[in-house]
N, C-alpha and C positions, 0 to 999 in steps of 0.2 A: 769307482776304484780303478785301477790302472793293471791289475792283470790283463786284462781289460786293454781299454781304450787307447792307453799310450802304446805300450808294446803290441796291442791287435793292430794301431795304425800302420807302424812301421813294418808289418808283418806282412800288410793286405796294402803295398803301395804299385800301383800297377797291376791291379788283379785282371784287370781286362785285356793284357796282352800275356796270358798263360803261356804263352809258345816263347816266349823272349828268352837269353839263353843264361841270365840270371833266375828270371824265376825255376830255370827248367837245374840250375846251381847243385849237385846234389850233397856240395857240402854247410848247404842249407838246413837247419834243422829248426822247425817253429817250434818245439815242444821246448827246444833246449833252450831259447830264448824268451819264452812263456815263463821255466825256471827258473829263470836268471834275472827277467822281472819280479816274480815273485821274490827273491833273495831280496832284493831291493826293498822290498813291501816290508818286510819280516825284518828288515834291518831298519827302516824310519820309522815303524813298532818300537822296536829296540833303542832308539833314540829318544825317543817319547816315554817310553817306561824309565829310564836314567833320567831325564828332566825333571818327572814327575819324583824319583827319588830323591833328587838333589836340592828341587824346591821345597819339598817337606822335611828335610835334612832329616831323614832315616838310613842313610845309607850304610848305618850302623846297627840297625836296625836288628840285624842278624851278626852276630861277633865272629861267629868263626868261618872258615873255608879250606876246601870244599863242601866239606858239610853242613846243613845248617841244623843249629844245635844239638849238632851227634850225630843227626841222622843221616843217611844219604838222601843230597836233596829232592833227588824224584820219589822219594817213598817218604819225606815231611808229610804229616796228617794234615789235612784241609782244615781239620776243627785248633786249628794253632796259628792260620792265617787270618793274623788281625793285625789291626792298627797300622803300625810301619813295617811291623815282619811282613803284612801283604805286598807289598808296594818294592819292599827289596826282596823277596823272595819269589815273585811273579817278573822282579825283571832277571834274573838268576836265570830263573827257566826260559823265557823269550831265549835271553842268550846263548841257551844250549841252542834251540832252538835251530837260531840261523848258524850258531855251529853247525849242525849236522847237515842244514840245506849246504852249507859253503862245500862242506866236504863233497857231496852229491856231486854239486855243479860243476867243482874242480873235475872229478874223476871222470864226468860226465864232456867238460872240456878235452881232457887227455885223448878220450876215447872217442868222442865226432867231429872233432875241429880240426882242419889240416894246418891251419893256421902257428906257426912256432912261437909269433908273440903273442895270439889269442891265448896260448899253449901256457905259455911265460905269466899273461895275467891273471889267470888262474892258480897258481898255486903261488904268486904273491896275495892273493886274495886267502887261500887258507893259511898262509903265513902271518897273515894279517889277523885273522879273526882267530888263531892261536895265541897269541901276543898278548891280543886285545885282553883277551878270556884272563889271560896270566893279570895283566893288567887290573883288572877288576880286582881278584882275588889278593892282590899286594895292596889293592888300595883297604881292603878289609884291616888286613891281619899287619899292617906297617903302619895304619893311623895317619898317611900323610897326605893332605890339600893338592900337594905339588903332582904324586899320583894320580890324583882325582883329575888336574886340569888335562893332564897327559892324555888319561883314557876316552876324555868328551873329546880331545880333538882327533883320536885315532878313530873314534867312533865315525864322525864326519871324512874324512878322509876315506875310509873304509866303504862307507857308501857309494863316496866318487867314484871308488875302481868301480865297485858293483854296478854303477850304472852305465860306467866304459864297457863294461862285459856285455850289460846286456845291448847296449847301442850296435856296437859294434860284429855282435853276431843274430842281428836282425837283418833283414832282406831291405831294407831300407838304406843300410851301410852299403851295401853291395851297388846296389842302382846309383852313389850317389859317386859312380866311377866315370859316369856319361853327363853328368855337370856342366856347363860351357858355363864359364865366368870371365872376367877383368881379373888377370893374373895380379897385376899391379895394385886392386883394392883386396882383393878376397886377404893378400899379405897381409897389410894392411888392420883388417877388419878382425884378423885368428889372432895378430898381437893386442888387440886392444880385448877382445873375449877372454882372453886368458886372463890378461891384467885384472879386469873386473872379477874372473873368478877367483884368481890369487886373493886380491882387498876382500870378497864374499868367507875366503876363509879364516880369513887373520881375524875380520870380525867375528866368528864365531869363535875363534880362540880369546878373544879378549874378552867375550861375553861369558866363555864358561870361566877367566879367572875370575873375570867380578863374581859367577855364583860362586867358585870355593873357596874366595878371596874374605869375604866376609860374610856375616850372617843376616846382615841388614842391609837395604837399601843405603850404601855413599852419600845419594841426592837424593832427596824425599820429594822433587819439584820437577816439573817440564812445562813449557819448553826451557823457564829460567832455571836456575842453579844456588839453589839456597839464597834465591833471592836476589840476584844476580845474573848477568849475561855472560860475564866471565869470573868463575868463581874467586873470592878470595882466601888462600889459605895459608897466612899468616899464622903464627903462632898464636899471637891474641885473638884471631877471629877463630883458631880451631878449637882453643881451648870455651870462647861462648857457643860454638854450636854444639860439642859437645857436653856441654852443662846442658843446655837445653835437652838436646839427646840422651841425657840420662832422666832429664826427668821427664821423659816420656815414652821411658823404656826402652827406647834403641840402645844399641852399642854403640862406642865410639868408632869416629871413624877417623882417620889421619890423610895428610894430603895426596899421598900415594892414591889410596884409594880413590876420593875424587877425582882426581887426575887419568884414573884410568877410566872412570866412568864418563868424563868429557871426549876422551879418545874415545872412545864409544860412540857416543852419538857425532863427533864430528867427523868420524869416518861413515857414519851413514847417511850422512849430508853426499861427501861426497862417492860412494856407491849409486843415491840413486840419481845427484845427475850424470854419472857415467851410464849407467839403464839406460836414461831416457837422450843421452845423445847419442848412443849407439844406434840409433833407429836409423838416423838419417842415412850413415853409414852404409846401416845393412840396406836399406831398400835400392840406395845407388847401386852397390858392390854385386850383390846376392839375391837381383832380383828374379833369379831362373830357379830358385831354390824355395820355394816358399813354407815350405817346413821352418826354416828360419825366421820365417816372418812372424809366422803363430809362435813357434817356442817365444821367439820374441813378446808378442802381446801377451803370452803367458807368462811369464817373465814378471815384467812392468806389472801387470796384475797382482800378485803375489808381493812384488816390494810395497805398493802401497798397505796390501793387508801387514805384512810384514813392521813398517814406520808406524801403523797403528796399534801394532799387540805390543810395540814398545814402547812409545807412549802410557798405553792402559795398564803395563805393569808397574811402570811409576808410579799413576793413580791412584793404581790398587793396593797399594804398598807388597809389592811382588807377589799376588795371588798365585798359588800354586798352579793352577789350570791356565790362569793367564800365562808368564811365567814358559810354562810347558808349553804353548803352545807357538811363542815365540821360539823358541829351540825349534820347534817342528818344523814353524815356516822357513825358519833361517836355513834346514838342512835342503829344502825345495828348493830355495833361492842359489845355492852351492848345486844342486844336481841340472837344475837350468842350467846356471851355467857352465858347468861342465857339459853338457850335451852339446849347446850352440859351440862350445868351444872345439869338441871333437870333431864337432861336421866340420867344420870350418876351417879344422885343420885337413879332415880328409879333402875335402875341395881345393886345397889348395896343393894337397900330393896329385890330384889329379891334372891342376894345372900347370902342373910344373913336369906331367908326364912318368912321376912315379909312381903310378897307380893303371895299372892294363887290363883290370879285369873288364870283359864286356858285358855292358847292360844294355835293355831298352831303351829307345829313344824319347819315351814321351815324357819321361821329367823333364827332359831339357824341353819338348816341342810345350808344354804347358798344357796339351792334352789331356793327360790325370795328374787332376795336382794331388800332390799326399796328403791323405787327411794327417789330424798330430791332436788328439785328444791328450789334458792334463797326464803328467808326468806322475804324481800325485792324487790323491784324491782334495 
């Protein structure tokens, strides 16, 4: 788990030179940033419980809001948590949940961060998970799809900041002010980080419309497409697949929808060879930094699981744990690269000299390299 491992890494980088005058930082706070990984933890929970609701389409599961069924929902009876009321009313609670951590970390930001825009992402972050909250509860009580795609991609976004927060007020942020790079690639390497994290987003937006988009699998097939490499979807071919499609219980489905489900996979075509040409990049650009290198191979790790839980949901004709689990990876795959994308950006304030805090010297000498355990469990 990464209470843990990711955030301990960044935490304990350069432990062997105690006397250095970032570690000695005292607007350093490891507790605050144990927090703020935690916030992170409790919110791709929170992402995972909205999957698992939206794959079993229960998210009506519970009709009214704030309350559920009358009651206030923290004093709902355990013995009425069944079937899909479990499932939407356990993500309900999740949701207060990292409500109250946001509020915490915010206040908690105000009060030990001398930092104005550390200051500033903080209470976009409870602006954020206010919203969000509203958001849920309209998707309840207004019955609309269009709500529901809204809320999965504020959820993902929501995340991002949370894990800028916690990046950024690690001790690992601070050290990476003493960097020595290729001004000329590191530029370079933060425009192309981003770009890949932008298309990691857009794919998740387009995978939560296919879930509120329809109630059935578009394409029943992979790698081909109803049979097909590029689908056809003519009026007379939509009107036989959907005769078949009814007689075998699916819904209909109309060109649209396929269409969006080939966007789908041919933007994760091209996602993972941008992954995997990124490498070269970084090892030329970024090789005094090697936290980059592992986020990196963690990275790549995770798209391959990632192309196979999307596969398997095809398969499985969208099992719900399958299904959910692709949601989970996709939100790993966006918090990667949001990370590489932040360092990359700090490395590159600091080559350009807008960055003066001082650190230790042994990240640049290669001395202690930073460990960087999964982001993720």
């Amino acid at each position: 788990m990464i209470s843990g491992p990711y955030a301990h890494s960044f935490a304990t980088v350069g432990r062997s030179n105690l006397k250095s005058p970032t570690v000695a930082d005292r607007r350093y706070n490891c507790w605050l940033n144990r927090f703020a990984w935690l916030t992170c933890i409790a919110t791709l929970l929170l992402i995972c419980s909205g999957g698992m609701v939206t794959s079993k389409g229960v998210g009506l599961a519970v009709p009214d809001w704030p309350t559920t069924f009358g009651y206030n929902m923290f004093l709902f009876p355990v013995s009425k948590w069944v079937g899909g009321i479990l499932f939407e009313h356990t993500h309900r609670l999740i949701a207060s949940a990292v409500g109250f951590l946001t509020i915490i970390l915010t206040i908690w930001i105000w009060r030990g961060e001398s930092r104005h825009w550390v200051r500033n992402l903080g209470v976009i972050a409870l602006a954020g998970v206010i919203f969000q909250g509203i958001l849920g509860g309209l998707r309840v009580t207004m019955l609309k799809d269009e709500i529901g795609i809204f809320h999965a991609c504020i959820a993902q976004a929501f995340l991002a900041l949370l894990v800028v927060i916690a990046l950024v007020t690690s001790k690992f942020w601070r050290r990476l002010s003493n960097a020595v790079v290729d001004t000329k690639n590191i530029g370079s390497i933060t425009t192309l980080a981003i770009a890949i994290t932008l298309a990691i987003y857009i794919q998740l937006a387009l995978g939560s419309t296919m879930r509120h988009e329809h109630r059935d699998l578009a394409i029943l097939d992979f790698p081909t497409a109803n049979g097909a490499w590029i689908p056809d979807t003519s009026a007379t071919t939509l009107a036989n697949i959907n005769a078949w499609r009814d007689g075998q219980g699916f819904s209909d489905v109309t060109a649209f929808q396929i269409w969006l489900q080939m966007t789908h996979r041919f933007l994760a075509l091209l996602i993972a060879a941008a992954v995997i040409a990124f490498a070269p990049r970084l090892w030329t650009g970024a090789r005094q930094v090697p936290a980059l290198k592992r986020l990196w191979m963690l990275w790549i790790a995770f798209l391959f699981v990632q192309l196979t839980l999307g596969a398997w949901t095809i398969w499985s004709n969208k099992a719900a744990d399958i299904a959910t689990a692709h949601v989970a990876v996709g939100a790993i795959m966006l918090s990667f690269g949001v990370s590489i994308s932040a360092i990359c950006w700090r490395i590159s304030q600091v080559g350009t000299g807008r960055a003066r805090q001082p650190v230790a010297p042994e990240i640049v000498s290669g001395r202690a390299r930073p460990p960087v355990a999964p982001l993720l469990p």
